[in-house]
NURO-265671 format. One line per 10 residues: their letters; for each residue z, x, y of N, C-alpha, C. Coordinates in pm, whole numbers, always signed. Example, Ala and Ser with C-alpha at 12.3 -4.5 7.8 and 13.67 -1.06 7.14 Angstrom:
2
as	+780:+1319:-569:+780:+1230:-450:+780:+1320:-330 ~ +708:+1285:-225:+714:+1367:-106:+787:+1290:+3 .
END
This chain:
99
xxxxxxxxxx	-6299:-6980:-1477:-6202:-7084:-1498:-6260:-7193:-1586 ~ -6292:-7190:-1717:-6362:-7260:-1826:-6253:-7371:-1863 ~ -6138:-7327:-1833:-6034:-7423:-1915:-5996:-7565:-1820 ~ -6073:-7554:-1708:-6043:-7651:-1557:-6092:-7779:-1617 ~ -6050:-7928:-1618:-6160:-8053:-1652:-6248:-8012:-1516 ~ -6382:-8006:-1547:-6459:-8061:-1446:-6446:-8220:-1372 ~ -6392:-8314:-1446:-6351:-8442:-1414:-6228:-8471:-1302 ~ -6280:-8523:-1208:-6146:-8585:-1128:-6085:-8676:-1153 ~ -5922:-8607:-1126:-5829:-8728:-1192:-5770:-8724:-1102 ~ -5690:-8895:-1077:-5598:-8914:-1029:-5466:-8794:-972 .
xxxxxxxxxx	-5415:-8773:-899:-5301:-8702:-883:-5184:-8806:-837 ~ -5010:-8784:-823:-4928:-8823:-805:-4921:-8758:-637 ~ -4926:-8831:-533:-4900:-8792:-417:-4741:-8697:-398 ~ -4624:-8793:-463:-4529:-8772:-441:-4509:-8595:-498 ~ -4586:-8576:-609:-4551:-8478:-686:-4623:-8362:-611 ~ -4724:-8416:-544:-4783:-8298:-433:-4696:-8254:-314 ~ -4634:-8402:-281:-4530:-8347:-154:-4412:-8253:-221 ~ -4371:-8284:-336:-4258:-8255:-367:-4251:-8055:-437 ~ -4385:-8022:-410:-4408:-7902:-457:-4406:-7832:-309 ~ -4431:-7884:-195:-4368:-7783:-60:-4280:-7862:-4 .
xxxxxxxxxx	-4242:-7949:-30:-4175:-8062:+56:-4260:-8128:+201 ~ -4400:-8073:+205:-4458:-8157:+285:-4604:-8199:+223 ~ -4666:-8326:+219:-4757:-8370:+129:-4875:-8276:+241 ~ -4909:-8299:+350:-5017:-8173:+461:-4985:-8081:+450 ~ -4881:-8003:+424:-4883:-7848:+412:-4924:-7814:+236 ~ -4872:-7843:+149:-4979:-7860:-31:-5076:-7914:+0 ~ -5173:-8008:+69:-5299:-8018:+73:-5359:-7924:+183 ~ -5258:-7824:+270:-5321:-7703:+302:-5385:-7592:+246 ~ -5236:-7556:+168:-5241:-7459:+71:-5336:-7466:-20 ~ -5379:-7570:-83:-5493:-7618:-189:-5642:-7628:-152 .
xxxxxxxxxx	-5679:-7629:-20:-5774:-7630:+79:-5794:-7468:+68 ~ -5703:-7392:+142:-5731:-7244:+136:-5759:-7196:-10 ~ -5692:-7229:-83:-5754:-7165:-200:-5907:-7212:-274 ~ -5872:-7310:-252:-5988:-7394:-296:-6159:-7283:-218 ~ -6121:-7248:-66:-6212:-7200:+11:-6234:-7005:-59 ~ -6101:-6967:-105:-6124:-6858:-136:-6219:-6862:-307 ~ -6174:-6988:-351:-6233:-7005:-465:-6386:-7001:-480 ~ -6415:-7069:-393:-6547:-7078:-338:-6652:-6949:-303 ~ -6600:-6897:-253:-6651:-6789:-173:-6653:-6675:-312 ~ -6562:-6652:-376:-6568:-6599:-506:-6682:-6618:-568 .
xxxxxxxxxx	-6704:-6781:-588:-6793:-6790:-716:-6927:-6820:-651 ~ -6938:-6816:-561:-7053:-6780:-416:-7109:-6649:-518 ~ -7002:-6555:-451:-7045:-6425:-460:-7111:-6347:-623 ~ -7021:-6443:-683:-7069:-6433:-851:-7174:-6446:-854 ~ -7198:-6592:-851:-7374:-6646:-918:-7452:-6561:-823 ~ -7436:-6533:-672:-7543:-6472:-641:-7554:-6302:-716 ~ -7444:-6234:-749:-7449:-6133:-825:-7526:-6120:-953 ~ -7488:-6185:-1022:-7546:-6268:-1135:-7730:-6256:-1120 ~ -7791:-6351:-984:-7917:-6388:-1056:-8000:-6288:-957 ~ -7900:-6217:-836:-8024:-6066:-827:-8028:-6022:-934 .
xxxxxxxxxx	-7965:-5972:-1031:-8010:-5861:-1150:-8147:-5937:-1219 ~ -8196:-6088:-1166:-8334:-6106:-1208:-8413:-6077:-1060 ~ -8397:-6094:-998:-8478:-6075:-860:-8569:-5974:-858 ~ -8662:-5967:-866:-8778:-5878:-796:-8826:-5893:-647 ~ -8920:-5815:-560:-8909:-5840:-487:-9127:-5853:-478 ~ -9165:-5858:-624:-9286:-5861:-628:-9306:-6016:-694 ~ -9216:-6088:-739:-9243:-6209:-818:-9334:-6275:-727 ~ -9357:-6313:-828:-9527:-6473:-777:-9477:-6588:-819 ~ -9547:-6689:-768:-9453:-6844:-774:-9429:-6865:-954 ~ -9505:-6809:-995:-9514:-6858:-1133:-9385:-6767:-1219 .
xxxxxxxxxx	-9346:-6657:-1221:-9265:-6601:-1250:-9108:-6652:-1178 ~ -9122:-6706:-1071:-8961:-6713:-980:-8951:-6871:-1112 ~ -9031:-6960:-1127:-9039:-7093:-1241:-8982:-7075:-1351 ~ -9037:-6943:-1388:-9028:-6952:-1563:-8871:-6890:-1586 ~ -8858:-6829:-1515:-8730:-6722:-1577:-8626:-6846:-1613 ~ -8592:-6841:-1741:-8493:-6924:-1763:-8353:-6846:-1793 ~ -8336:-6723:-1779:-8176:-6649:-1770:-8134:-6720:-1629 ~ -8205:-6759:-1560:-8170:-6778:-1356:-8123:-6926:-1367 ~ -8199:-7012:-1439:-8171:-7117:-1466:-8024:-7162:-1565 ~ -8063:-7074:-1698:-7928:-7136:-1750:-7791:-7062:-1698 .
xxxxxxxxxx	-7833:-6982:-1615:-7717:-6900:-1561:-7661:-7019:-1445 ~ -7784:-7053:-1345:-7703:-7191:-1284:-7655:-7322:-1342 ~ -7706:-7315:-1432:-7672:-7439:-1495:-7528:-7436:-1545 ~ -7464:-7290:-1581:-7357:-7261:-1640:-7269:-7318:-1531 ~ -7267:-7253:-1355:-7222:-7306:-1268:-7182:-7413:-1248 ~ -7301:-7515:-1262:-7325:-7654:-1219:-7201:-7726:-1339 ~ -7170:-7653:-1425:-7105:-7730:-1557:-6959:-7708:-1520 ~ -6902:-7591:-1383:-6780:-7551:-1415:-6711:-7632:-1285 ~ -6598:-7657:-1293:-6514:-7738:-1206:-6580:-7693:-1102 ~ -6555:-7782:-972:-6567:-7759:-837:-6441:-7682:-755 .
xxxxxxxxxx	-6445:-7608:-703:-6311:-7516:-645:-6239:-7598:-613 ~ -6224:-7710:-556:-6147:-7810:-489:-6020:-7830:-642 ~ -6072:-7857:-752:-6026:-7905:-845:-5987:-7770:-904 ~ -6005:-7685:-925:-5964:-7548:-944:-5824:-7505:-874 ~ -5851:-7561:-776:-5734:-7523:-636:-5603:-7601:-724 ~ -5646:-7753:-712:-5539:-7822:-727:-5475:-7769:-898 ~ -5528:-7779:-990:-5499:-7735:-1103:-5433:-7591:-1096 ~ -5410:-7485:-996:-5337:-7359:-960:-5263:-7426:-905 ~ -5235:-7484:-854:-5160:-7572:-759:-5022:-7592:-829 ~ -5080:-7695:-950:-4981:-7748:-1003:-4974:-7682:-1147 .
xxxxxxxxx	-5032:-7569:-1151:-4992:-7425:-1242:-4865:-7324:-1222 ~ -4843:-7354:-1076:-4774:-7259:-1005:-4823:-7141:-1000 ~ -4981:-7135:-1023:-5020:-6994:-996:-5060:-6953:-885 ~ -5037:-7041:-736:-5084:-6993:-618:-4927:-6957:-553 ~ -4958:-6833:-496:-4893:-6817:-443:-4845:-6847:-262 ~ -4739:-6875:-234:-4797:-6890:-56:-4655:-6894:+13 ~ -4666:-6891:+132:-4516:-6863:+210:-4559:-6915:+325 ~ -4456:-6954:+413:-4400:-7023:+521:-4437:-6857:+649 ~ -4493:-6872:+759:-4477:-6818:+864:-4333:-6813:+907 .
END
């Protein structure tokens, strides 16, 4: 999700209620995704920096590798799921339904 501002902005409360008609049930919905978002990009970066992992490295080698590094660093640069969530949110790309 490269195209997300990493920056938090302001939102319109009203415009959050007015997308389920309850302002706690859209800051539900945005919570769960936000958590599945998470857990996703969990699963990424750790995918990601075993393919450097050995299981013989010495302190000096786990230091140097800089693919591990700029690979987190790529992370550290991309929105936080929370803000991911809300931006699907008000994409209309989450989907969700009423019990």
């Amino acid at each position: 999700m490269a195209s997300v501002n990493p920056l938090v902005e302001t939102r319109d409360v009203v415009a959050i209620k007015n997308k389920t008609g309850n302002l706690y049930e859209s800051i539900a919905v945005m919570a769960r995704r936000s958590s599945q978002i998470a857990v996703t990009m969990k699963e990424e970066l750790h995918r990601k920096l075993d393919e450097f992992s050995s299981h013989a490295d010495n302190l000096e080698e786990i230091h140097e590798n800089k693919e591990q590094i700029e690979i987190s660093r790529i992370y550290e640069r991309m929105a936080n799921p929370a803000l991911q969530a809300v931006t699907e949110f008000f994409d209309d790309k989450i989907y969700y339904r009423k019990k």
